[in-house]
N, C-alpha and C positions, 0 to 999 in steps of 0.2 A: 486550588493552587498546587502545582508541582514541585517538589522539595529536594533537593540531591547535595551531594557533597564529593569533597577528591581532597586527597592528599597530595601534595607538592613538596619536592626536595629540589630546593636552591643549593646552588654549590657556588662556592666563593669562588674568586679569580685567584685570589693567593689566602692563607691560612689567616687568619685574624686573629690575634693576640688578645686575650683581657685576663684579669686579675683570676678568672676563674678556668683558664686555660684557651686552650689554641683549638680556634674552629673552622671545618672544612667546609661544612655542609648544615641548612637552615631545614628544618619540618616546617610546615604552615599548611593548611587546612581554609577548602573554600568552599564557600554557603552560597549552593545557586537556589533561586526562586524564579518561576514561569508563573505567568498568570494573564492570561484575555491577551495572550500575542507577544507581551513584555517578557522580558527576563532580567533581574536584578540577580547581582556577584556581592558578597561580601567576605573575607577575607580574615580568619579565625588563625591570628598572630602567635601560636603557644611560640615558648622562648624556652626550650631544655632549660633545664638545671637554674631555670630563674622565675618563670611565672608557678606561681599560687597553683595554676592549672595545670601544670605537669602531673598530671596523677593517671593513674593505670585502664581508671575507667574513661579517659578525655574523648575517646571513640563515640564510646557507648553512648556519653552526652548528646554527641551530632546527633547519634540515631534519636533520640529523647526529642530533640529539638523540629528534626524533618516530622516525624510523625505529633507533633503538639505545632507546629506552624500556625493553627486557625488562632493560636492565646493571642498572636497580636505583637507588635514591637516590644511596648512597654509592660504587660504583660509576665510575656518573657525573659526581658530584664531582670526583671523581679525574682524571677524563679532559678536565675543563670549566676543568683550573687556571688558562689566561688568558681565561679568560670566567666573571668573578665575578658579574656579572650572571645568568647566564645559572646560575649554581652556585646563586645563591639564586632564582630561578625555580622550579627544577624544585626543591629543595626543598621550596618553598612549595605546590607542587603534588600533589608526596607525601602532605604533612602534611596538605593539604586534603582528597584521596582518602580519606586513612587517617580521619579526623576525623568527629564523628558531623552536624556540619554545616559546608559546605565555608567558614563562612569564623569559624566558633571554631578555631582552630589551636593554643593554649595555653589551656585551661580553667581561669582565676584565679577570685578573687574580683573581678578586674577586669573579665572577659567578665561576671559574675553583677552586674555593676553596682552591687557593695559597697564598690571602694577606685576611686581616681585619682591621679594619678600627675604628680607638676610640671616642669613643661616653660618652654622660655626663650621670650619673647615677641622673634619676626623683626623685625628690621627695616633693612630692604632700600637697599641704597644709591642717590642720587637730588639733587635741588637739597636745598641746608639747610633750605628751608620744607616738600619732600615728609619729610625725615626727622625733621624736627622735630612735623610732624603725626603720623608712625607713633607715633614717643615719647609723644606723648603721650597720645593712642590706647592705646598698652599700657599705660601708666600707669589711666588710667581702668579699663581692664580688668582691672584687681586682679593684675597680672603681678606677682612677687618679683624674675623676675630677665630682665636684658633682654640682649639680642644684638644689636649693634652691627656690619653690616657697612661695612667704612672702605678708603679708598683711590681714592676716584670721586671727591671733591670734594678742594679744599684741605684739608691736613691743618691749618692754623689753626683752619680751620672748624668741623672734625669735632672739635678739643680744642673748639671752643666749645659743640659737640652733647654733649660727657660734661660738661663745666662748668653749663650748664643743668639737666642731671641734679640734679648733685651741689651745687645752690645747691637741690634743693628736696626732696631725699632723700639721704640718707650710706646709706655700705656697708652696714650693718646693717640698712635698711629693701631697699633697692634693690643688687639684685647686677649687675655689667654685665661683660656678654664682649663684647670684641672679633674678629673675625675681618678681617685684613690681607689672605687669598688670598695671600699671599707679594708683595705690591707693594711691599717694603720693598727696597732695593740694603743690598749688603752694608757699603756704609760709612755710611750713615745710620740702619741697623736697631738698634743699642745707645740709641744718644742719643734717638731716639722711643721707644724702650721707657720709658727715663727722663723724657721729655714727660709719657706714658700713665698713668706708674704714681704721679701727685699724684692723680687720682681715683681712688684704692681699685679697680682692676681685678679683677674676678674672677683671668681668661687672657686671653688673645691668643691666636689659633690662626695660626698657618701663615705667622710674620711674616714669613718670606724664602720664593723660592721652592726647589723641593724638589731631592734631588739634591747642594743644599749642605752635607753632614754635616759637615764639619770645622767649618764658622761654625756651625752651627745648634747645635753639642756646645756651640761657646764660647757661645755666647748662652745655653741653657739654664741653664750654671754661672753667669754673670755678671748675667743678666736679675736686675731687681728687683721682678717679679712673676711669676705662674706662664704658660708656654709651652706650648698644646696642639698637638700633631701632628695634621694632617689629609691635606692632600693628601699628606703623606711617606710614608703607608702605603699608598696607590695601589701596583699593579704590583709588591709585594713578594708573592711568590706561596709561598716554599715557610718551613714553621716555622724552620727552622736561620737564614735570611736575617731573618725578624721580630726574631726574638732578637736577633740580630748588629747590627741596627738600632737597637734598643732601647738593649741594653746600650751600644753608642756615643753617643748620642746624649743619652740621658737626661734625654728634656723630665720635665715634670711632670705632663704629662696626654695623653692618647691620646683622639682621637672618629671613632667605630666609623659607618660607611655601610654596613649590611648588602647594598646594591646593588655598591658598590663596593671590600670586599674580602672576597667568599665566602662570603656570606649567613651563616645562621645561625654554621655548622661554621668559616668564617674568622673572625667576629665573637670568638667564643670562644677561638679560639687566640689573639686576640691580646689579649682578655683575662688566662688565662691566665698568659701572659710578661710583662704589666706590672704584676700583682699580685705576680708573685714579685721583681718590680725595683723593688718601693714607688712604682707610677706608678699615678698614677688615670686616670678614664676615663668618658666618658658616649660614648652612642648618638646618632644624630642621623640622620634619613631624607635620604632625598636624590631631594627633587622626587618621588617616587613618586605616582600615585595612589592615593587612600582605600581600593584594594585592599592593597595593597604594605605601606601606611604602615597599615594594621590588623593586618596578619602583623608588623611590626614593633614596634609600640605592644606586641603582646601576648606577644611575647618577650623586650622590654625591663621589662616588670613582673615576668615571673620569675625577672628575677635582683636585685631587689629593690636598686637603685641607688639612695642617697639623693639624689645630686645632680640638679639641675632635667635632665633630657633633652632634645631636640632634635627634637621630632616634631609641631610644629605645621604643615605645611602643606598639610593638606587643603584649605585653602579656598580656595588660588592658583587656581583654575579655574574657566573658565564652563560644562563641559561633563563635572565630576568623576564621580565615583559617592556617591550617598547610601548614607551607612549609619548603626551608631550610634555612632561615635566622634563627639566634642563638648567644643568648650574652652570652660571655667567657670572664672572665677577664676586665670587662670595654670593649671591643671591640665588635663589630658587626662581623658578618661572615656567610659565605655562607657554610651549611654543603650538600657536592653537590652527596652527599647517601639517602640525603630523598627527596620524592618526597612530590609535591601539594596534597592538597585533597583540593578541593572546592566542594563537594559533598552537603553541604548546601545551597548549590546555586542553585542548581539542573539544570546545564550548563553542558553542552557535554565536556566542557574543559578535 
């Protein structure tokens, strides 16, 4: 088997705002495999300044990886436990090899272009009049349910960004998540919870930052709307530790970054352990390229999630990959008339 790798720098359309600063430009890292004619792509998601795997030697891994190839998928896995990125790379790459075309990876009636799948419409932190343009932006675009990144501007502000909302749509037309990045301090995180929660909040992800389990326990009990874990499942690496998290902890809701804890094989454990601790849970990509985020999209339809998912951002880039993923309506979908171009890759795909 032939083993090779490339780095890739995506570059946003416009700068994108989060709690942890303003970005231009994405790194991401792809895992080709050849073998008896096939060639399978997998897609090694690092996220700067946020996955476990941001570390000095993350190259040197690849090299690790191309020359240990014969271990085997699961194998692998095993050996890759603080490079979660790099666990759902070679996965993805597996399953591409093994697949009858390298980039159906889960054969739905979603690949066949018969269901879709709803997803929360982003909306990226920035001045009140850039965020008040996305809002309304998704609104137009038939979104049900919107995502609300907060913490960049005044928090008056940003109650006047859900008050707009909710002066033109209520809960039941219009659902809305919050996502904090943990910019809340621990003696102000209750009493803005109680701000938040007069506009009918879906959750709030990540209101404190991570690491604080004993506040983050009390918040969960005491909060008056529901609390999803995100960045708190970063860097938990082995099942006994997810649990122990879990069980302590006991938000309401957990959301899964197949880049950033363990691709497929982590996504599910931690599935798993919050279904048996009555905790829900959506999927949500993370920055990945339209490579990445179509191994995603189509993992996430076979576990038949009612709730809106987190997979809209293929179109952050000037320099993506075309394929046939396609948002309509608030929904994701597979339009199965267009084909891949990864021609900027300059791979045989």
């Amino acid at each position: 088997m032939k083993v090779s790798y490339k780095k890739y720098t995506l570059h946003f359309k416009r700068p994108s705002g989060t709690s942890r600063g303003v970005m231009t430009e994405k790194e991401t890292w792809f895992l080709f495999l050849e073998d008896d004619g096939k060639i399978g792509i997998g897609e090694c998601g690092l996220l700067r300044g946020l996955s476990v795997d941001d570390r000095p030697d993350y190259e040197e891994k690849l090299q690790w990886v191309c020359q240990n190839i014969h271990l085997g998928k699961d194998k692998l896995w095993d050996e890759l436990l603080e490079f979660p990125s790099i666990q759902f790379g070679v996965e993805m790459a597996f399953l591409s090899l093994q697949s009858k075309t390298p980039f159906e990876l889960f054969p739905s009636s979603f690949t066949k272009g018969n269901d879709a799948m709803r997803i929360n419409g982003l909306v990226w932190m920035g001045d009140e009049a850039y965020m008040k343009s996305q809002i309304e932006e998704k609104l137009a675009q038939e979104f049900t349910c919107i995502k609300l990144k907060i913490g960049a501007i005044d928090f008056e502000k940003e109650l006047e960004l859900l008050r707009y909302i909710r002066q033109n749509f209520d809960a039941k037309t219009i659902e809305i998540r919050v996502d904090a990045n943990g910019v809340f301090n621990s003696f102000e995180a209750l009493d803005k919870l109680k701000q938040l929660a007069v506009f009918e909040l879906h959750s709030i992800e990540q209101p404190i930052q991570k690491n604080n389990t004993d506040l983050m326990a009390d918040l969960c009990k005491s909060t008056p709307f529901p609390i999803a874990l995100d960045e708190e499942l970063i860097g938990v690496f082995l099942f006994s530790e997810k649990e122990a998290l879990l069980k302590k902890i006991r938000p309401q809701y957990i959301i899964l970054k197949p880049s950033l804890v363990g691709g497929f094989k982590g996504t599910l454990e931690w599935i798993s352990i919050a279904e048996s601790l009555n905790i829900g849970w959506w999927i949500t990509s993370a920055l990945e390229s339209n490579i990445g985020l179509n191994a995603i999209t189509q993992f996430t339809f076979t576990l038949q999630n009612p709730l809106p998912q987190g997979l809209g951002t293929g179109g952050l880039y000037t320099n993506n990959f075309d394929g046939p993923l396609e948002i309509n309506k608030g929904h994701i979908q597979y339009n199965t008339a267009k084909n891949w171009d990864i021609s900027n890759l300059g791979s045989k795909l």
